[in-house]
C-alpha positions as CSV (number, residue, x, y, z in Angstrom):
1,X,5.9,-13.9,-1.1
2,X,6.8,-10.7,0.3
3,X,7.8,-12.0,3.7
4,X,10.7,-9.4,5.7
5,X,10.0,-7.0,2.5
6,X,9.5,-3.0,3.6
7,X,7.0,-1.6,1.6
8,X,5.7,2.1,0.8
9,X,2.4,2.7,-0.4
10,X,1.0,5.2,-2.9
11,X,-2.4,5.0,-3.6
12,X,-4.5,7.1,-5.9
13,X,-7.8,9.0,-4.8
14,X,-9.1,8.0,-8.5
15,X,-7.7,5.1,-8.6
16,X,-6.8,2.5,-5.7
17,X,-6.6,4.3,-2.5
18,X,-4.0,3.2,-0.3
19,X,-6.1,1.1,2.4
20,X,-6.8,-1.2,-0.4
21,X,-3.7,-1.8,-1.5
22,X,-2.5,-1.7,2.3
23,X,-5.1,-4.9,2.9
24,X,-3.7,-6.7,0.4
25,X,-0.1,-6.3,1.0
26,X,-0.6,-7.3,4.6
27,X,-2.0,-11.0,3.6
28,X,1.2,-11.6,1.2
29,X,3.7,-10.7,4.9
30,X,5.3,-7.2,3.8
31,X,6.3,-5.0,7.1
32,X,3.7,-1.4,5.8
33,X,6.1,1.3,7.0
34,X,4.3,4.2,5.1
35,X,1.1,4.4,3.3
36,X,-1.1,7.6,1.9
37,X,-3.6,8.5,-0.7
38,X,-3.1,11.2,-3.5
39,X,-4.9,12.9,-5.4
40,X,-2.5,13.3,-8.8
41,X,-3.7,16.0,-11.1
């Protein structure tokens, strides 16, 4: 699905972090060239 695709994560310290999100990217084929977790107040 996201096969080739660059993708940028921004995951939330109260919400998803960005290893999460990171995991699940991976199995759909994106190319993770940045990813961090925030804490947005």
């Amino acid at each position: 699905m996201l096969n080739g695709k660059k993708v940028a994560i921004l995951g939330d310290r109260d919400g998803i972090p960005g290893p999460a999100i990171e995991e699940c990217i991976k199995t759909a084929g994106a190319d993770i060239v940045f990813s961090t977790t925030e804490c947005f107040v």
